[in-house]
DRENPA-3360 file (N, C-alpha, C; in nm, 2 decimals, always signed):
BEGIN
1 = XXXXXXXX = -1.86/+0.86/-0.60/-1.78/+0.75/-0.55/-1.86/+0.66/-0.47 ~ -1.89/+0.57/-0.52/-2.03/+0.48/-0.46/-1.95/+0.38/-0.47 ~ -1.85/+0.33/-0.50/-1.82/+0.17/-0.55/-1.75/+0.12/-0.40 ~ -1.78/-0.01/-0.32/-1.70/-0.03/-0.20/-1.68/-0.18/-0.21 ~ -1.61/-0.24/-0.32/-1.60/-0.36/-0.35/-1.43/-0.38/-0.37 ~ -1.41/-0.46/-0.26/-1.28/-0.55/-0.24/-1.28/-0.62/-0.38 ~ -1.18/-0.64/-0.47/-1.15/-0.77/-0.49/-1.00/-0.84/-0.52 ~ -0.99/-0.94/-0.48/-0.94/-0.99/-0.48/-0.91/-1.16/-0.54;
9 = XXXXXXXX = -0.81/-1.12/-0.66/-0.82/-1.20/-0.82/-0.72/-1.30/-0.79 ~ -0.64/-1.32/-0.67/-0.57/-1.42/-0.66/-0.62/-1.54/-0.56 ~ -0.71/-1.46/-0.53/-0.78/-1.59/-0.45/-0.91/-1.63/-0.54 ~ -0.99/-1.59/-0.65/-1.07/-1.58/-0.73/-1.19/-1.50/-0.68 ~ -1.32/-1.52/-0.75/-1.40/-1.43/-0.76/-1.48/-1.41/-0.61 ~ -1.43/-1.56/-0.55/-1.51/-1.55/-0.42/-1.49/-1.49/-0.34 ~ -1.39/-1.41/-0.34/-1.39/-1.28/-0.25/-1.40/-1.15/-0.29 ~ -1.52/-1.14/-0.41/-1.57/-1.03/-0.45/-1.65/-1.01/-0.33;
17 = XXXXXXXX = -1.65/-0.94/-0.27/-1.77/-0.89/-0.13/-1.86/-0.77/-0.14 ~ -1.98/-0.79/-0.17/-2.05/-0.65/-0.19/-2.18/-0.64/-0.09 ~ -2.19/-0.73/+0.01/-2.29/-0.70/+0.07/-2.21/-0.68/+0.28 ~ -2.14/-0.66/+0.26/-2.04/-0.66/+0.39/-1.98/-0.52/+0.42 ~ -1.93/-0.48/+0.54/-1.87/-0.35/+0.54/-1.79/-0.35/+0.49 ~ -1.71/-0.26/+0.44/-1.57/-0.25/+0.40/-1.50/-0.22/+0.51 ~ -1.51/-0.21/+0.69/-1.43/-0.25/+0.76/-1.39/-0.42/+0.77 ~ -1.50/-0.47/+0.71/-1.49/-0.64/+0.78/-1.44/-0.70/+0.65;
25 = XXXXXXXX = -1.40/-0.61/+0.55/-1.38/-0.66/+0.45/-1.21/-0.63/+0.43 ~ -1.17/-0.52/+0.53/-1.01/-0.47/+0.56/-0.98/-0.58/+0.64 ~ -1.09/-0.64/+0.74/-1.02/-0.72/+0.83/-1.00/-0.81/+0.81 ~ -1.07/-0.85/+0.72/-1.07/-1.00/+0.65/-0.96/-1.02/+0.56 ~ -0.92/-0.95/+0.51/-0.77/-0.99/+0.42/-0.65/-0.97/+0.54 ~ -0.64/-0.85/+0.63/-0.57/-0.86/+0.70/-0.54/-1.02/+0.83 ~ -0.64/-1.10/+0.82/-0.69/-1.21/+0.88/-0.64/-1.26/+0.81 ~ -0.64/-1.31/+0.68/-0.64/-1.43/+0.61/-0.48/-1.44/+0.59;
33 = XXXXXXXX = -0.41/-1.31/+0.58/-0.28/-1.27/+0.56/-0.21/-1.33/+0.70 ~ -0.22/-1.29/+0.82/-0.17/-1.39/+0.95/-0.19/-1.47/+0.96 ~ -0.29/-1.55/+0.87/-0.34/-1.72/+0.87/-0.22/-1.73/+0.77 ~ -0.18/-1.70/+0.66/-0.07/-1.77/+0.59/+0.04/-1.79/+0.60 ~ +0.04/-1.66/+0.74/+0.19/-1.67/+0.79/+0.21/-1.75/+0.90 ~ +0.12/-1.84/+0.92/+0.11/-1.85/+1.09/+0.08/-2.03/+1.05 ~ +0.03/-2.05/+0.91/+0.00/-2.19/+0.87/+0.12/-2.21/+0.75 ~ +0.15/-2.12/+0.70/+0.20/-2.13/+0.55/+0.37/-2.22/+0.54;
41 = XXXXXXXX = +0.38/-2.33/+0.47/+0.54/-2.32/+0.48/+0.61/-2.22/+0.34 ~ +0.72/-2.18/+0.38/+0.72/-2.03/+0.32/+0.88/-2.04/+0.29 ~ +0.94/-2.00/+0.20/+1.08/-1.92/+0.20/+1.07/-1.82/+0.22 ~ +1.20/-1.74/+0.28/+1.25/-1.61/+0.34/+1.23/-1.58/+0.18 ~ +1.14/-1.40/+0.19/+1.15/-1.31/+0.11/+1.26/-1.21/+0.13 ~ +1.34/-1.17/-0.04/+1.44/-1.07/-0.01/+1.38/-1.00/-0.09 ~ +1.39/-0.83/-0.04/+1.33/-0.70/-0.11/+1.38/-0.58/-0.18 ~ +1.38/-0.55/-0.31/+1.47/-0.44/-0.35/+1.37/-0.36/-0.38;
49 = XXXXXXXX = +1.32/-0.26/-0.35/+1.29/-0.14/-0.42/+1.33/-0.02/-0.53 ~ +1.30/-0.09/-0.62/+1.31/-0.03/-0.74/+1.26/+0.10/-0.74 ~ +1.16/+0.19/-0.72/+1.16/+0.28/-0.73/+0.99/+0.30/-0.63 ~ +0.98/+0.41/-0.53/+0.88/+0.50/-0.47/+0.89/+0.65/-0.45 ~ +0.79/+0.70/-0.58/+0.80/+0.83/-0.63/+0.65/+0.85/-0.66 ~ +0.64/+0.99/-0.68/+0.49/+1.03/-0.68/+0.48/+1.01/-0.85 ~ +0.36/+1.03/-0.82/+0.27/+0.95/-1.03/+0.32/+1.07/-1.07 ~ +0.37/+0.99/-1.21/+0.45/+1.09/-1.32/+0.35/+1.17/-1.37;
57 = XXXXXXXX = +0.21/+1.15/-1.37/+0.08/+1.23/-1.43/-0.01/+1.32/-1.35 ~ +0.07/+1.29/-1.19/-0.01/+1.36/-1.12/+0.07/+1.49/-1.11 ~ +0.05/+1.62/-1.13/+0.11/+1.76/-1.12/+0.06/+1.84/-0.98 ~ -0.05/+1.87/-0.95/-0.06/+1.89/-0.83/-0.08/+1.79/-0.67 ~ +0.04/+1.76/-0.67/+0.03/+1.70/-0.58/-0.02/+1.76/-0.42 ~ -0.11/+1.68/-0.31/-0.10/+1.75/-0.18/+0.00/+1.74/-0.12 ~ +0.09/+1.65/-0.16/+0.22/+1.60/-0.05/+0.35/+1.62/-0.11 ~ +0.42/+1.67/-0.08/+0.55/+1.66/-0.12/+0.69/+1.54/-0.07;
65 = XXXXXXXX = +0.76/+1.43/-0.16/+0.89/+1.38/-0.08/+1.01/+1.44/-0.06 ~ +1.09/+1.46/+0.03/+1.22/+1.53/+0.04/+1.31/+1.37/+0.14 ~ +1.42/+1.35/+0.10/+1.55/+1.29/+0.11/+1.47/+1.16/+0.19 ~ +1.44/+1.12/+0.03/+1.35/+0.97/+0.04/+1.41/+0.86/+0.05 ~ +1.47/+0.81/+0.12/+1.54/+0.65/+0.14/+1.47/+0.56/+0.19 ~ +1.40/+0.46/+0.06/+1.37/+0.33/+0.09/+1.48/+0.26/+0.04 ~ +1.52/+0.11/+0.11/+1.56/+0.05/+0.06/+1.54/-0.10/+0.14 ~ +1.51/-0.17/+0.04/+1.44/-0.35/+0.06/+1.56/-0.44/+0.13;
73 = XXXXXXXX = +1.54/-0.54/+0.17/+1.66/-0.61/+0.22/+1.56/-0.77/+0.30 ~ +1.59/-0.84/+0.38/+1.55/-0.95/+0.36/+1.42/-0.92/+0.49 ~ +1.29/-1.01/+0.43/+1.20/-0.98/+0.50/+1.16/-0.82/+0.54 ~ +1.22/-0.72/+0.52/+1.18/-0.61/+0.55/+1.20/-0.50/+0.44 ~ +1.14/-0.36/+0.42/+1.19/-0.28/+0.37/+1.20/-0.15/+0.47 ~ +1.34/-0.05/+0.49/+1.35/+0.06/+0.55/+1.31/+0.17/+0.51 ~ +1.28/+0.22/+0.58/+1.26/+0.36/+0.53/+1.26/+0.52/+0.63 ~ +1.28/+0.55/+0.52/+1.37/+0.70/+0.58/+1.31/+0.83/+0.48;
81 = XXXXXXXX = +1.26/+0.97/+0.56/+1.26/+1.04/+0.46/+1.15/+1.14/+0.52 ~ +1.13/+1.24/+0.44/+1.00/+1.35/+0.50/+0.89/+1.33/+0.40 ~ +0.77/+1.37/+0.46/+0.66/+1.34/+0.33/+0.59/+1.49/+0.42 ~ +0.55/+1.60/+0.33/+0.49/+1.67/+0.36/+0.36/+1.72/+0.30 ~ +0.25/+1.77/+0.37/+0.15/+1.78/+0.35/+0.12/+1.96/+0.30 ~ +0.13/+2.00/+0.17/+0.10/+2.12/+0.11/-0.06/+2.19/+0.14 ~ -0.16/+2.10/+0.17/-0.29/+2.14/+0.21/-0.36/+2.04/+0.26 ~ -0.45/+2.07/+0.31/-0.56/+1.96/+0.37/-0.64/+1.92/+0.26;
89 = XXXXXXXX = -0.68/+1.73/+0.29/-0.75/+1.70/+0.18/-0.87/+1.72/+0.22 ~ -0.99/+1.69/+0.14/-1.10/+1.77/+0.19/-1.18/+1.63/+0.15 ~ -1.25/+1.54/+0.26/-1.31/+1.44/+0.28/-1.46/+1.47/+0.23 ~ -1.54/+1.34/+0.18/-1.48/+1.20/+0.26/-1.36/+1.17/+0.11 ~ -1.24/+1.09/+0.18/-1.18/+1.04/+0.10/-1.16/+0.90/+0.01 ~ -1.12/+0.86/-0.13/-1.13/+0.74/-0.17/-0.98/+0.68/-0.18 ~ -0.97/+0.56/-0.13/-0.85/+0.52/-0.14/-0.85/+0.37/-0.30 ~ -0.77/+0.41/-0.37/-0.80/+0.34/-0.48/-0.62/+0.24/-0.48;
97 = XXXXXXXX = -0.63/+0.14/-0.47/-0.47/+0.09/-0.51/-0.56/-0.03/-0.64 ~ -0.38/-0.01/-0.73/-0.37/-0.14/-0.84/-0.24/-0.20/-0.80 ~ -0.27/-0.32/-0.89/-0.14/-0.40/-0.84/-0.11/-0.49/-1.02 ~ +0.04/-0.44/-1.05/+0.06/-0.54/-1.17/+0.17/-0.68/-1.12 ~ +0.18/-0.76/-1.17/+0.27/-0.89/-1.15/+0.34/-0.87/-1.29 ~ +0.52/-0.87/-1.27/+0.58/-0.84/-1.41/+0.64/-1.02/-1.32 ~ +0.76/-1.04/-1.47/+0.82/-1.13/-1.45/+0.97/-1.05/-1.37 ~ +1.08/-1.14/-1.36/+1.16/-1.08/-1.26/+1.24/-0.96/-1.40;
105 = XXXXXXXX = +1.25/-1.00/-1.52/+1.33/-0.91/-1.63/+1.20/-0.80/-1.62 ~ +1.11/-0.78/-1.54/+1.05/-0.64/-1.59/+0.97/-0.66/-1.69 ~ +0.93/-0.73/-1.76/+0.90/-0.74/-1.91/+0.73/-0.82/-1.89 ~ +0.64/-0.88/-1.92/+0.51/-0.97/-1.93/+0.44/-0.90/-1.81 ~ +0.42/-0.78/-1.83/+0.33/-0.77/-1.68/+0.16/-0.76/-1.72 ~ +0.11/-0.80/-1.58/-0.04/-0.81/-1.61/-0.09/-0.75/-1.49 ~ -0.24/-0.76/-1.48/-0.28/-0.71/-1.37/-0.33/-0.78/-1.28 ~ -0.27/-0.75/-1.17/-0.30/-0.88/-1.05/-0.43/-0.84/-0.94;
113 = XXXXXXXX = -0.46/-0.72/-0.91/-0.56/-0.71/-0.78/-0.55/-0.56/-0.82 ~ -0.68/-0.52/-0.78/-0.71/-0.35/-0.76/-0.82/-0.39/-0.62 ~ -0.82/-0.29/-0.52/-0.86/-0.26/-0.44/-0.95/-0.10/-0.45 ~ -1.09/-0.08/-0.42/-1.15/+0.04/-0.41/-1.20/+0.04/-0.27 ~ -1.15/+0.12/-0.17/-1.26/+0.18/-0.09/-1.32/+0.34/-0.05 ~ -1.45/+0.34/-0.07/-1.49/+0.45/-0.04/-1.53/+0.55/+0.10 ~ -1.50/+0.65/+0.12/-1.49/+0.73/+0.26/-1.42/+0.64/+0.38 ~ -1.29/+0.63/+0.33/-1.21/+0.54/+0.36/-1.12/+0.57/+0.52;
121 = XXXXXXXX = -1.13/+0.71/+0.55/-1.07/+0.73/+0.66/-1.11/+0.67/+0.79 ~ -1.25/+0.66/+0.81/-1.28/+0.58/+0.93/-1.25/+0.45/+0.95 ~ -1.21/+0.39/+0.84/-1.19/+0.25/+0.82/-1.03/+0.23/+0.85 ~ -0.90/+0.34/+0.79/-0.82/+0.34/+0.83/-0.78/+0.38/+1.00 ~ -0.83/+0.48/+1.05/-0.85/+0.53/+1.20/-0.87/+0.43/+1.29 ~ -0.91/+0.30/+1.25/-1.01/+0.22/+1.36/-0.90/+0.08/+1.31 ~ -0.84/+0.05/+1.19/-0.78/-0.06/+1.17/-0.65/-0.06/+1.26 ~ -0.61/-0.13/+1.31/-0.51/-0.13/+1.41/-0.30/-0.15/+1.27;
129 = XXXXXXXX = -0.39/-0.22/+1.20/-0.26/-0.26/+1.06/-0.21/-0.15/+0.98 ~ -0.36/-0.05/+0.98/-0.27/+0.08/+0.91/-0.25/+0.18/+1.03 ~ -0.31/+0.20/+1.08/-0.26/+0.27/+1.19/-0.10/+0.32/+1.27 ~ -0.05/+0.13/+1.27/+0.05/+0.10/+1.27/+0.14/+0.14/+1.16 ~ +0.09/+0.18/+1.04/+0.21/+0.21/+0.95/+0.17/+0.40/+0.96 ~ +0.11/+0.43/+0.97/+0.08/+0.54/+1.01/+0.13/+0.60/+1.12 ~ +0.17/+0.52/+1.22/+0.27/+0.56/+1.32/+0.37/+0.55/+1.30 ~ +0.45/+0.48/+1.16/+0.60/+0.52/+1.18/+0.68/+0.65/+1.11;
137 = XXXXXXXX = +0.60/+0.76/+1.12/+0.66/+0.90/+1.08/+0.60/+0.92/+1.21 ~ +0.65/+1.08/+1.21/+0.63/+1.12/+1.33/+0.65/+1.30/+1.28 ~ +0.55/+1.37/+1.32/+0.38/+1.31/+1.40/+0.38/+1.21/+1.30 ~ +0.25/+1.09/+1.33/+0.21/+1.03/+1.31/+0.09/+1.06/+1.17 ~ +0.11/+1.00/+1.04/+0.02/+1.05/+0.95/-0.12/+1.05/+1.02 ~ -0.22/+1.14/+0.97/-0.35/+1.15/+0.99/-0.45/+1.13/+0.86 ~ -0.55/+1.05/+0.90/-0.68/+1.06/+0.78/-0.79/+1.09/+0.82 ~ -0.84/+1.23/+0.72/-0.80/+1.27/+0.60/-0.64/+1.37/+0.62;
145 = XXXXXXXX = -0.54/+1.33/+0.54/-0.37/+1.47/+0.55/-0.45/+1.60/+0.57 ~ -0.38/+1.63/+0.66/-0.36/+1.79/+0.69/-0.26/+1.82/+0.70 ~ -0.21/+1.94/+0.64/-0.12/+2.04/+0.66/+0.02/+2.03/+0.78 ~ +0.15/+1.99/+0.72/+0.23/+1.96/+0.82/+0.34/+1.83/+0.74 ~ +0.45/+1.85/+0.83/+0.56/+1.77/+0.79/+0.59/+1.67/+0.85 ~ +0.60/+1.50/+0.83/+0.60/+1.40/+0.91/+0.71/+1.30/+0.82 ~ +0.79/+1.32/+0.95/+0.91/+1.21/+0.90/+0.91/+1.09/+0.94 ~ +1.03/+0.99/+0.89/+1.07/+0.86/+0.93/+1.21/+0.80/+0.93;
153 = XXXXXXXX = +1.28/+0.77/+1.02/+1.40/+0.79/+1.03/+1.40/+0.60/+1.08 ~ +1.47/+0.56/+0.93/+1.52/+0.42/+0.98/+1.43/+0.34/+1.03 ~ +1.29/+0.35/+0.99/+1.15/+0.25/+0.98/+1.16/+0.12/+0.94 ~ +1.15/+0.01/+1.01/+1.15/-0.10/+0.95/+1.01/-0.17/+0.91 ~ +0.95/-0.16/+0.75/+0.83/-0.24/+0.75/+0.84/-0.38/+0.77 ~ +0.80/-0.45/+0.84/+0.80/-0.59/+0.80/+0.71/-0.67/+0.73 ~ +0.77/-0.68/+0.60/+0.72/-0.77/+0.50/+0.64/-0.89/+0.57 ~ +0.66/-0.99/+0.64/+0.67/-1.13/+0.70/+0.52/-1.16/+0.70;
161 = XXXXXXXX = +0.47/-1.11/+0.72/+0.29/-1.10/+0.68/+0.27/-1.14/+0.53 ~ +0.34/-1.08/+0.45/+0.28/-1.11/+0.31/+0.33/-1.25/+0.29 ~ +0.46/-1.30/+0.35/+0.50/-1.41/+0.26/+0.43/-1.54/+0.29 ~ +0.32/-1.51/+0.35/+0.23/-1.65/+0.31/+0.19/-1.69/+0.13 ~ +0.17/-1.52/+0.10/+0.11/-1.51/-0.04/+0.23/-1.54/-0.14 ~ +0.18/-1.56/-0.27/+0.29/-1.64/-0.38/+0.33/-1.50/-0.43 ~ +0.40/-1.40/-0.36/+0.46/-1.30/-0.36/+0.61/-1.29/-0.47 ~ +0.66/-1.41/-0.43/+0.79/-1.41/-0.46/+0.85/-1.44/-0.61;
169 = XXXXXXXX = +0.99/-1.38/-0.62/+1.01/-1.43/-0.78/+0.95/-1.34/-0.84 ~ +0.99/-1.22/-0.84/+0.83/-1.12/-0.93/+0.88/-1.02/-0.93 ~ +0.82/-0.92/-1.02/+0.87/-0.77/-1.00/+0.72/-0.71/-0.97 ~ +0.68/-0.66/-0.92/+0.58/-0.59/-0.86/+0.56/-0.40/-0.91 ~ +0.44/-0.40/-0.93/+0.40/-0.28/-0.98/+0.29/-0.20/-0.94 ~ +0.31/-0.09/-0.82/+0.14/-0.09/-0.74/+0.12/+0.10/-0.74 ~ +0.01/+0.14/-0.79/-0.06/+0.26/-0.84/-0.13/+0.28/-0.68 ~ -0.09/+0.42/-0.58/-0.20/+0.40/-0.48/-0.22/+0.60/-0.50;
177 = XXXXXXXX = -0.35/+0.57/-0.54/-0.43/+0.68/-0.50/-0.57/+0.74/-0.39 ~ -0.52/+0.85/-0.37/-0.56/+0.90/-0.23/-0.72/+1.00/-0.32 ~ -0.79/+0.99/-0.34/-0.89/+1.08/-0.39/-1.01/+1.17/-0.31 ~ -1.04/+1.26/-0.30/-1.09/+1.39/-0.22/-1.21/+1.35/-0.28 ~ -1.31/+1.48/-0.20/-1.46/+1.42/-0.21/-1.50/+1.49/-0.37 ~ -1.42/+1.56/-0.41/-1.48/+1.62/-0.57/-1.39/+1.56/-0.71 ~ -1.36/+1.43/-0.63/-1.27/+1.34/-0.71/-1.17/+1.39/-0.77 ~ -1.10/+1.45/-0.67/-0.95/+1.49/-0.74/-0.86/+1.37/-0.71;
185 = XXXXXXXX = -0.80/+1.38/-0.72/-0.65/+1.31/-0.72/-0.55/+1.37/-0.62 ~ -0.55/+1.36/-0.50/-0.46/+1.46/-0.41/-0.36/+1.41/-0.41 ~ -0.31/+1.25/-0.38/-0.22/+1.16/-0.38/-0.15/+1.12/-0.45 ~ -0.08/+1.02/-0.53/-0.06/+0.92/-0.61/+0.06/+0.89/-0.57 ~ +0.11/+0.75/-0.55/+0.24/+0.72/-0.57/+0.23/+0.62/-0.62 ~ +0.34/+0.59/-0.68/+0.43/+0.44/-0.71/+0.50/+0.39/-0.69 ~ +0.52/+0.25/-0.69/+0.60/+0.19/-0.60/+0.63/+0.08/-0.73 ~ +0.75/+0.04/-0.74/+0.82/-0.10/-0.79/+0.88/-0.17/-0.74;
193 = XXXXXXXX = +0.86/-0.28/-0.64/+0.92/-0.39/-0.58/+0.96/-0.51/-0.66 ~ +1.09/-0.56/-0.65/+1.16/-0.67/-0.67/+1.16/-0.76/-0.58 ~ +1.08/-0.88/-0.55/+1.08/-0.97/-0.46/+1.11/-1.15/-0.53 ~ +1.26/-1.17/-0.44/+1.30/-1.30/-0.47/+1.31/-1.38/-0.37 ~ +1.34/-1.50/-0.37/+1.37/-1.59/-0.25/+1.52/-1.60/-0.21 ~ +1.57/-1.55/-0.31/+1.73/-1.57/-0.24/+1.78/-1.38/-0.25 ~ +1.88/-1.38/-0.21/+1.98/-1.24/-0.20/+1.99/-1.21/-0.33 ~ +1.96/-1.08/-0.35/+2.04/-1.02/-0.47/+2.15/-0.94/-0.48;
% end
């Protein structure tokens, strides 16, 4: 697992980064993301969650979901539910996300952005943005998962960061895999968001 290249296809090739950390390269999207919210003129995002379940292909999972309630609503999505850890992953770990753009009927989708970073946990520990989402179960998720049950009762993410980006009007389709140091696959989830500018 050698590859530690951001990229990022909606802004184009110029923020392919391969000579930079991949901390300064978390913080740099996370940066550019509060510049669009903070410069951007924007419509209010509304959010439906279509579906967050673990990958249909992945069979041994390390984590299990029990009485999973997400659900989207304007500018935020809630969330509720247990996620438990079956075993410790065994670092260093790779964090892999994809991202598809459908139309709003579900139908023409393509691929919009994939993200790789490698031995990824120090980068999350030290970022203050995941940290933060990592603090809303409780305990508090840890990286690399170990062993243990961490809930979230009525979490509010707030979206309001992303809607600088041309987010909206879309159905959204995002692959996030958690990978161990002997390249397994400990993780996987998926997520399907519906994001429009008015109520649905």
């Amino acid at each position: 697992m050698k590859s530690q290249t951001i990229k990022r296809t909606d802004f184009g090739e110029i923020f392919t980064f391969r000579k930079h950390t991949t901390m300064a390269r978390l913080n740099f999207i996370c940066i550019v993301a509060i510049f669009h919210v903070v410069c951007s003129v924007k419509a209010t995002k509304y959010y439906q969650v279509d579906r967050y379940a673990l990958c249909d292909g992945v069979t041994d999972s390390a984590v299990k979901f029990s009485d999973m309630q997400i659900v989207g609503k304007k500018q935020a999505i809630s969330l509720t539910g247990t996620m438990e850890a079956i075993r410790n992953v065994k670092p260093p770990v790779q964090f892999r996300l994809s991202v598809n753009r459908c139309d709003l009927d579900k139908t023409n989708c393509e691929p919009f952005d994939t993200i790789t970073l490698d031995d990824v946990c120090p980068i999350f520990n030290e970022n203050h943005f995941v940290k933060a989402y990592m603090g809303f179960f409780s305990p508090p998720l840890s990286c690399p998962m170990q062993i243990g049950k961490h809930t979230a009762k009525n979490t509010n993410l707030d979206m309001r960061v992303f809607e600088g980006f041309s987010i909206g009007n879309a159905h959204w389709q995002t692959e996030m895999r958690i990978v161990d140091g002997n390249n397994k696959t400990e993780i996987c989830v998926w997520t399907e968001i519906t994001i429009t500018e008015k109520e649905m």
